[in-house]
N, C-alpha and C positions, 0 to 999 in steps of 0.2 A: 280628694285625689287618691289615686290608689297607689300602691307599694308594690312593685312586681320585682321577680328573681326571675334573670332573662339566663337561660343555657344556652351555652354555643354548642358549635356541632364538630363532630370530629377532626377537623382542620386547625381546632383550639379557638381560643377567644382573639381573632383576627381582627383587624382595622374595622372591616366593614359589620362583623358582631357589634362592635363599639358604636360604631354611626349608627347604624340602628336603634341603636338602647337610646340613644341621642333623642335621635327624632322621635321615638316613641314616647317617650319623656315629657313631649310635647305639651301644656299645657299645665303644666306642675306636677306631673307623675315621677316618683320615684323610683328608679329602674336601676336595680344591683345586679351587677356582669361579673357574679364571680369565676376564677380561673381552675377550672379543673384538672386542667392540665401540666398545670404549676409553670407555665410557658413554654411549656412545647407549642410548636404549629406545624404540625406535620403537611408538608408541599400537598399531597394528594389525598382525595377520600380512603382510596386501599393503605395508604402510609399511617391515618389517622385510624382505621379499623386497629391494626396491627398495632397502634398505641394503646387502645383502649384492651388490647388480649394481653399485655406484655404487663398494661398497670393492673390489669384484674377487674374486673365488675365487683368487688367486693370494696376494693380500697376506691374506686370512683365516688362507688355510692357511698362513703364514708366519707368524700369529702365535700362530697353535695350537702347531707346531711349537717355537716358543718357550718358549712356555707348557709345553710337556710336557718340553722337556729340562731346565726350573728344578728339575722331578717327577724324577728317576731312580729313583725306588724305586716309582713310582706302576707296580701290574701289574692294575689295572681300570681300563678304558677307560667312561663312561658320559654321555649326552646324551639332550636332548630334541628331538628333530625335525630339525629343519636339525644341530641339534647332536649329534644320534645319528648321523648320518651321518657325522662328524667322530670320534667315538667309535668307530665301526666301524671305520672304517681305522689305526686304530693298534692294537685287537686283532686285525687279521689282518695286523700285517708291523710289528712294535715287537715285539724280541726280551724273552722275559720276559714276555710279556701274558699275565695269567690269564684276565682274565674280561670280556667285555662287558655291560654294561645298557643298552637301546636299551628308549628312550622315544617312541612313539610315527613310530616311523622303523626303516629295515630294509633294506640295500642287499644288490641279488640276489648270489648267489653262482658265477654263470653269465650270460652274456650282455653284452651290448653296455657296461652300464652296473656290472658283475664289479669288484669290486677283483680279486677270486681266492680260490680254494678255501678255504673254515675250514681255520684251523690246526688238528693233533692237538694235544687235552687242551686247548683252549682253550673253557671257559665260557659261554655267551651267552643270558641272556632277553630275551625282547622282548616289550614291552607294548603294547596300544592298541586304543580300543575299535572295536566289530566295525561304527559307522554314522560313524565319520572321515571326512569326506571328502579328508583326505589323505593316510588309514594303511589305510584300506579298500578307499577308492575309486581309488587311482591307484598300487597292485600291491607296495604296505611287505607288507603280511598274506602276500600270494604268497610274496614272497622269505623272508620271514620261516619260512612253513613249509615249503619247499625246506631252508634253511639245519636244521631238524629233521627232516627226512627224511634230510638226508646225514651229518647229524653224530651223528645216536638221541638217544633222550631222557638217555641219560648226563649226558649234557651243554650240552643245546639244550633251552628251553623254551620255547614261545610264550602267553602269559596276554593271551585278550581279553575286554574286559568291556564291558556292553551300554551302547548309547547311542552319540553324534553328535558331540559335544564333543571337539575339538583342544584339545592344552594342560591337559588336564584336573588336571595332576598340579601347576599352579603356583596356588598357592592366594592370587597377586598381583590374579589375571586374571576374568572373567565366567563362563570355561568349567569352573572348578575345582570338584570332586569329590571331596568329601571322604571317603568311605564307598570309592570306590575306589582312590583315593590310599593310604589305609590301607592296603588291599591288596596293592597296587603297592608301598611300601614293607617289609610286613610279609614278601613273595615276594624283594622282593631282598634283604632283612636278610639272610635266611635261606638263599640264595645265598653271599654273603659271608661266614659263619658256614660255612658248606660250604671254602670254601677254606681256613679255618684261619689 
């Protein structure tokens, strides 16, 4: 069964972050929701932005960092949005990563804003739907299917599903989706069941 380190998204690790990890969980998966935010849950995406500028991207990533070395045996990386992002870079340079699940976020794998090349045999789907304005609209989707063009469908999958809604997969929030949350959960069970 595998070990995952789930990030929430900048609204903090909210009810429906937690339900998720839940149901993800599903079949004896272990799934750690650490708190980035030390309990904040900022009401709005722009209130949650403005947390994440006020704590720094220095001391986030130091407590992520923390967070994932309490995990040693954690080898899936998985987030939601700001938190995907966070997710991504420990499947592509954390010895041992199997798999990433990137929710609704997608960091390119060439260019300016590059961690660096997908690792070989390293996993990764990536969700979110195709009228986002900030998985669509501001070039997650791009990167997303670069990252399957370079790495082929082995291993790289990109699942978009229709509609405009950020957040859709947290079932705390306005924009939650239940019908494709299903989905979205059903596609990474089934992932993780692939790894063994």
């Amino acid at each position: 069964m595998a070990e995952i380190v789930l990030f929430h998204h900048v609204q903090g690790l909210t009810d429906g972050v937690r339900e998720f990890a839940e149901r993800l969980g599903v079949g004896g998966h272990t799934v750690h929701t650490p708190d980035l935010f030390e309990g904040a849950r900022p009401a709005t995406i722009d209130e949650g932005v403005a947390y994440v500028q006020g704590a720094g991207e220095e001391a986030l990533a130091a407590r992520a960092d923390e967070a994932v070395s309490a995990h040693p045996d954690a080898t899936v990386f998985a987030g939601f949005s700001w938190g995907g992002a966070t997710a991504q870079r420990y499947a592509q340079t954390r010895a041992g990563a199997q798999a990433a699940l990137l929710y609704e976020s997608c960091l390119p794998i060439t260019g300016d804003w590059a961690i660096g090349p997908w690792l070989d045999g390293v996993h990764v789907q990536v969700h979110g739907m195709d009228g986002d304005p900030f998985f669509a609209l501001e070039g997650d989707i791009d990167a997303a299917r670069e990252i399957v063009a370079a790495v082929g469908p082995d291993l790289a999958e990109l699942f978009v599903y229709p509609g405009d809604a950020h957040l859709f997969t947290d079932s705390s929030l306005p924009s939650y989706d239940a019908d494709a949350t299903a989905l979205v959960l059903k596609r990474s069970l089934g992932l993780l069941d692939r790894l063994g």
